[in-house]
N, C-alpha and C positions, 0 to 999 in steps of 0.2 A: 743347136737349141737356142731360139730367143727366151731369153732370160727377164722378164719385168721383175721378178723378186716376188711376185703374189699372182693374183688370180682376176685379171683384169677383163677378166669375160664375168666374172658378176659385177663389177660395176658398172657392166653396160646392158647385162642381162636382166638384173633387178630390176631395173627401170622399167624394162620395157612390159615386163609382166604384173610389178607391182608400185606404177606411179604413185602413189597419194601412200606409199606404204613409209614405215617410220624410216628405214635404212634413206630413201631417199630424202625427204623432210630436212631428215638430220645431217646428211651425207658422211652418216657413219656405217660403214660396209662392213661386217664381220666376218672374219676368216677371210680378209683378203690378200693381206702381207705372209708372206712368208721370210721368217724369221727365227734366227739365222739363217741366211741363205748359203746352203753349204758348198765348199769346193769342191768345182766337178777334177782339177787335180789330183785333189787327196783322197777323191772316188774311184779314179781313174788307175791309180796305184796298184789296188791290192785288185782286181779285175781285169790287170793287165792289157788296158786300152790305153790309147793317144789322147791325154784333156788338155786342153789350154783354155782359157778365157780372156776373151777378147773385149776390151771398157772403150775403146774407143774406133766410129766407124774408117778409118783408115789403117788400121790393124785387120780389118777383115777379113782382106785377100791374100795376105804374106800366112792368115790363120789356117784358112782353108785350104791354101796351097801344101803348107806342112802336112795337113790333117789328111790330102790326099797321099802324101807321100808313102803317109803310116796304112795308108788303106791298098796303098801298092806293094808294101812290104808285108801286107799278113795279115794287119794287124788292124781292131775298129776302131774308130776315133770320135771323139766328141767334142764340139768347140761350142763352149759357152759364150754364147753375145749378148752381153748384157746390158740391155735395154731402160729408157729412163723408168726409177723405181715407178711402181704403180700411185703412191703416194705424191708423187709429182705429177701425177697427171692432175688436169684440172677436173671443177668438178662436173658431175656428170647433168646432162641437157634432159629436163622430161621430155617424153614425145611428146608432139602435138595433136590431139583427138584428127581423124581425116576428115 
């Protein structure tokens, strides 16, 4: 699972359907952050699947490798890659009319 923490398809979506609208003006996006973003670990527990989450991209592949291990042994697995917050991204470009 890529992880941004929020919903980084409306900030690129609003735009495109409602330029001149307040969200973009303001580049205040509501309902974008998700918050607390919950651990897919302490999910993974009682569901009895394989979670880990991964913060950095050199952890990726040691992740995935585990994650297949667990998918050889029985078992489904989930690896959270956690992605820069949505919040960090910068802000968002109106189209330009064609």
């Amino acid at each position: 699972m890529f992880n941004n923490q929020g919903y980084l398809s409306q900030k690129s979506g609003i735009p495109r359907y409602y330029p001149d609208g307040w969200a973009v003006k303001s580049n205040n996006f509501s309902g974008l952050h998700i918050v607390p973003c919950r651990s897919i670990r302490r999910l993974s527990k009682p569901l009895t699947v394989y979670g880990e989450r991964v913060e950095e991209p050199g952890e990726v592949r040691k992740a995935v490798e585990r994650g297949l291990r667990a998918v050889a042994a029985g078992q489904s697995a989930l690896i959270d890659v956690r992605l820069k917050p949505v919040e960090e991204i910068g802000p968002t470009r109106r189209r330009l009319a064609d």
